[in-house]
C-alpha positions, 0 to 999 in steps of 0.5 A, spaced: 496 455 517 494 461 511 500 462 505 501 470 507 503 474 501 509 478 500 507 484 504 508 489 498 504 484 493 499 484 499 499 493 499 498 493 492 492 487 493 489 491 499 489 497 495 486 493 488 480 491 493 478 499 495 478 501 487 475 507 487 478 509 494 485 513 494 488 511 501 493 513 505 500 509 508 497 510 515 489 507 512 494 501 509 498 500 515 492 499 520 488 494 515 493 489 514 497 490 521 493 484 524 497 480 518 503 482 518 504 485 525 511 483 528 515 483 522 521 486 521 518 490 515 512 492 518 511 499 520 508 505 519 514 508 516 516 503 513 509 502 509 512 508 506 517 506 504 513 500 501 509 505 497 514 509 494 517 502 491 511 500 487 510 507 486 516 507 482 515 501 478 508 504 477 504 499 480 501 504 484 500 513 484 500 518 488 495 523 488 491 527 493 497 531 496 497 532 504 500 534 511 499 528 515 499 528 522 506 529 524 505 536 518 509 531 514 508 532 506 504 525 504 500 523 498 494 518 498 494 511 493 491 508 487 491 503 483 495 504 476 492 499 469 499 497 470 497 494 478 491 491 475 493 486 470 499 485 474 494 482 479 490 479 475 493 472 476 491 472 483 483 473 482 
């Protein structure tokens, strides 16, 4: 059995590997579905939720505004320097 990482150190893991790209929660989401699928924590609203809280700490940045599907406001995500040499113990 694989370790899995936490799923907020995993968002900002998956959103690293796509440097240059801004993602949205719903690209983010679908990507890692397959790993963390049936946990209580996992879910498109949820992921939201996720992003907003390493946004906060200013691991992530939201940029590219937008109205999703649903006419909900909603950004897309990028890495910050700060989220890149907090992941530099994982590579």
């Amino acid at each position: 059995m694989s370790a899995t990482l936490p799923l907020r150190l995993r968002i900002l893991h998956y959103i690293d590997q796509h440097q240059g790209q801004c993602l949205t929660p719903q690209e983010i989401y679908e990507a890692l579905k397959d790993e963390y699928d049936g946990e209580g924590q996992f879910s498109p609203e949820k992921m939201k939720w996720h992003l907003i809280c390493i946004k906060s700490v200013g691991l992530i940045e939201a940029i590219d505004p937008f109205w999703d599907e649903n006419q909900e406001p909603c950004f897309r995500y990028r890495v910050t320097d700060a989220g890149h040499r907090n992941l530099s113990y994982l590579k």
